[in-house]
C-alpha positions in Angstrom: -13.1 155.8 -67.3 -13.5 159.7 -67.5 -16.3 161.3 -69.1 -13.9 162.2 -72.1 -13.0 159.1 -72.8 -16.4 157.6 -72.3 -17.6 160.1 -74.6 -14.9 159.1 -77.6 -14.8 155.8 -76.7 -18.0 154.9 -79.9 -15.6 157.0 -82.1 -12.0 155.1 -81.2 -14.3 151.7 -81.8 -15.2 152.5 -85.4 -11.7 153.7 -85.9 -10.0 150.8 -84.9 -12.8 148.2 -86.6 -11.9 150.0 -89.9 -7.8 149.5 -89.2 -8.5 145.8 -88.2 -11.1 144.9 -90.2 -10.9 147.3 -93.7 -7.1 147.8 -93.9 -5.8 144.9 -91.9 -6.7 142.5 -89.4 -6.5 142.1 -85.4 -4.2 139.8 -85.7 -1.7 142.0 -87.9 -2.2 145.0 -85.2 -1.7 142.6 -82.0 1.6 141.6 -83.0 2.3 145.5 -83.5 1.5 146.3 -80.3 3.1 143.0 -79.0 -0.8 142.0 -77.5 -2.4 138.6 -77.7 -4.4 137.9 -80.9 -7.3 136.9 -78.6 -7.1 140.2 -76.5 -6.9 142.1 -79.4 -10.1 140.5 -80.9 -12.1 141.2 -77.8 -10.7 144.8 -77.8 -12.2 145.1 -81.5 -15.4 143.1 -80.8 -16.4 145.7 -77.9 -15.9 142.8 -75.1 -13.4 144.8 -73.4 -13.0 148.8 -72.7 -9.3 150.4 -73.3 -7.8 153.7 -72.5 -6.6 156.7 -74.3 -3.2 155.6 -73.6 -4.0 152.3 -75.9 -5.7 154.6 -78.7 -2.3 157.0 -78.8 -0.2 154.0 -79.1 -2.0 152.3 -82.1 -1.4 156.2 -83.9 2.2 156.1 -82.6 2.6 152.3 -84.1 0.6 152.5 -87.3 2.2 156.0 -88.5 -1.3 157.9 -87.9 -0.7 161.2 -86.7 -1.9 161.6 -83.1 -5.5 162.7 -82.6 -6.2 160.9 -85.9 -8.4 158.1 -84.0 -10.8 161.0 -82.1 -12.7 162.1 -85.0 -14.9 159.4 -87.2 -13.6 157.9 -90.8 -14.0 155.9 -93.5 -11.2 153.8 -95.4 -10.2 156.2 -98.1 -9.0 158.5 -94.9 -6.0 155.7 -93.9 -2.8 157.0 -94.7 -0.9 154.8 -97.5 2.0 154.7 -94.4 -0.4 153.1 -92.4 -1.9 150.5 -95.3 1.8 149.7 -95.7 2.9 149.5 -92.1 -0.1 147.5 -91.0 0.2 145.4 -94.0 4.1 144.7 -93.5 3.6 144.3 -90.0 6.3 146.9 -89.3 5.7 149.2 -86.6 6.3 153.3 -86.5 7.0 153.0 -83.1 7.3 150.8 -79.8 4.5 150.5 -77.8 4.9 150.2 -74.1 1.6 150.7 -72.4 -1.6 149.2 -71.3 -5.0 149.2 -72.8 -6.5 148.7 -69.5 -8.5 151.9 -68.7 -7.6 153.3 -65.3 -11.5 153.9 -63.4 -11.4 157.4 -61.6 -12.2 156.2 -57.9 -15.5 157.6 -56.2 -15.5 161.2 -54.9 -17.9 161.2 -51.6 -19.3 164.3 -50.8 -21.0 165.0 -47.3 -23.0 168.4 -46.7 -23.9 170.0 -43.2 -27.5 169.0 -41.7 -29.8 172.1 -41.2 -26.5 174.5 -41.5 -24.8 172.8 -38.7 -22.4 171.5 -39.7 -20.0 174.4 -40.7 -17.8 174.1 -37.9 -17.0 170.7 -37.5 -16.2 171.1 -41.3 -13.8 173.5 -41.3 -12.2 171.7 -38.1 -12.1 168.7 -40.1 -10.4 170.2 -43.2 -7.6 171.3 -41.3 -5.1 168.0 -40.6 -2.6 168.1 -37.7 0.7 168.2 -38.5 0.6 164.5 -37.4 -2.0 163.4 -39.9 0.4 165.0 -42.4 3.0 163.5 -41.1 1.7 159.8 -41.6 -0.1 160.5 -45.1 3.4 161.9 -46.5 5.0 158.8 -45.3 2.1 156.5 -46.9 2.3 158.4 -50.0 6.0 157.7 -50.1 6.0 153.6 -49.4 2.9 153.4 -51.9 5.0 155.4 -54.7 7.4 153.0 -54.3 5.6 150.0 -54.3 3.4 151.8 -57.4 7.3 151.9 -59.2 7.9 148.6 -58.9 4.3 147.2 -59.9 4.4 149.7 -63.2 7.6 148.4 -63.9 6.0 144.6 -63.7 3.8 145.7 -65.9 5.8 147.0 -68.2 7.7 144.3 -68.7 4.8 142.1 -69.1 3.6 144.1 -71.7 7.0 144.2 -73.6 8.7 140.9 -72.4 12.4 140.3 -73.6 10.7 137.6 -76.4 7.2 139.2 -78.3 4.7 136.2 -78.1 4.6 136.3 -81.9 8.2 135.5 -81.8 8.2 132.6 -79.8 5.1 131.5 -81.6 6.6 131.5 -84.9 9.9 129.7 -83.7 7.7 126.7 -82.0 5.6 126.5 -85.3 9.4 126.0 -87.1 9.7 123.7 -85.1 6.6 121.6 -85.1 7.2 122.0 -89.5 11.1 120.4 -89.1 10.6 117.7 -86.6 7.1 116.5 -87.4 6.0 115.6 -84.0 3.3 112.9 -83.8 -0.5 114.2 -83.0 -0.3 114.1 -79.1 3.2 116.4 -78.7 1.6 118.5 -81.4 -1.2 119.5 -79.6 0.6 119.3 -76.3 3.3 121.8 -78.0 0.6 124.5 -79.0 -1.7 123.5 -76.2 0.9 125.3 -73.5 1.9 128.3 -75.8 -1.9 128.8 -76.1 -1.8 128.6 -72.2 1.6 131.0 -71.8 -0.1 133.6 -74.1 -3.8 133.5 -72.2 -1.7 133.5 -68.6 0.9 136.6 -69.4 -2.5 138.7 -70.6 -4.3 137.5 -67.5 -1.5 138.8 -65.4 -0.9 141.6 -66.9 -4.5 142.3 -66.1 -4.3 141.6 -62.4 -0.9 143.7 -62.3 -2.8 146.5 -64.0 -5.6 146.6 -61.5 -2.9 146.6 -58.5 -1.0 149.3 -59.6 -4.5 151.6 -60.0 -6.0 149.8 -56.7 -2.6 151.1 -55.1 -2.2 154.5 -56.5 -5.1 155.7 -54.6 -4.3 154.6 -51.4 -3.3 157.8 -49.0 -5.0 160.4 -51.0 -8.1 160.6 -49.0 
């Protein structure tokens, strides 16, 4: 997380406790931004960090206009579009990102011993064309391999049925065909398992694709 972020991040908290909490709930804004209840709650409880990519798609989604969630408010400041699209459940836009903040990887920096070190410096800072050779060709397999992971995580993030969806057509089903105790539980037991697997993989796919996109640019 960058220093801006970390620096907003108190502000975006209070922001979105008074969407989820004064004007709707954390349930109502998961299935917005096609999240897990859970995940959303631990997001709004402070459990978990999130990026500014996250904070602009809850504007984008709720009808706020973007740079709303930076600066500090209080309940009366919610627009009526937002009390009525968070309340309807009904969603400005289509969110297709990740909450997962992207850490900035560790910049190591090395200075010459008793002024001695100037000329193997300026050696090393000057690559041979084969170095530049290989770390063009790294950079080009690891963009693609970056492609394909971001598009993973994509569509985990947006999958072809939204959990709340599927949840609601298995609860339809559990109302009509009155199963007995044991199928019951077994029937919610395993959506409850889908839902808690999809967000820890999308988690692991997340941390790939920012583990990857670093490799080749030292």
């Amino acid at each position: 997380m960058d220093d801006a972020n970390a620096t907003l991040m108190p502000v975006w908290r209070a922001n979105l406790a008074l969407l989820t909490r004064e004007v709707g709930s954390a349930t109502r804004l998961a299935r917005m931004m096609t999240f897990s209840a859970s995940y959303m709650k631990l997001i709004v409880s402070g459990e978990r960090d999130f990026s500014a990519e996250f904070v602009r798609g809850v504007e984008a989604v709720t009808g706020l206009p973007e740079g709303w969630m930076d600066v500090e408010h209080d309940s009366a400041d919610v627009p009526g579009e937002t009390r009525e699209a968070i309340a309807s459940e009904t969603p400005r836009a289509r969110f297709r990102g990740t909450a997962h903040p992207v850490r900035k990887a560790p910049v190591l920096r090395v200075e010459p011993i008793f002024g001695q070190g100037a000329k193997r410096e300026e050696t090393s800072s000057t690559p041979s064309p084969e170095v530049h050779r290989r770390l063009a060709g790294t950079r080009k397999i690891r963009d693609l391999a970056a492609q394909d992971v971001r598009k993973l995580e994509r569509y985990l993030s947006v999958p072809p049925v939204e959990p709340s969806v599927l949840r609601a057509r298995i609860e339809d089903v559990i109302a009509y065909a009155d199963p007995d105790e044991r199928v019951r539980a077994d029937l919610e037991g395993r959506l409850e398992q889908i839902e808690k697997h999809r967000e820890l993989l999308l988690r692991h796919v997340t941390r790939l694709y920012a583990l990857l996109s670093r490799l080749g640019d030292d």
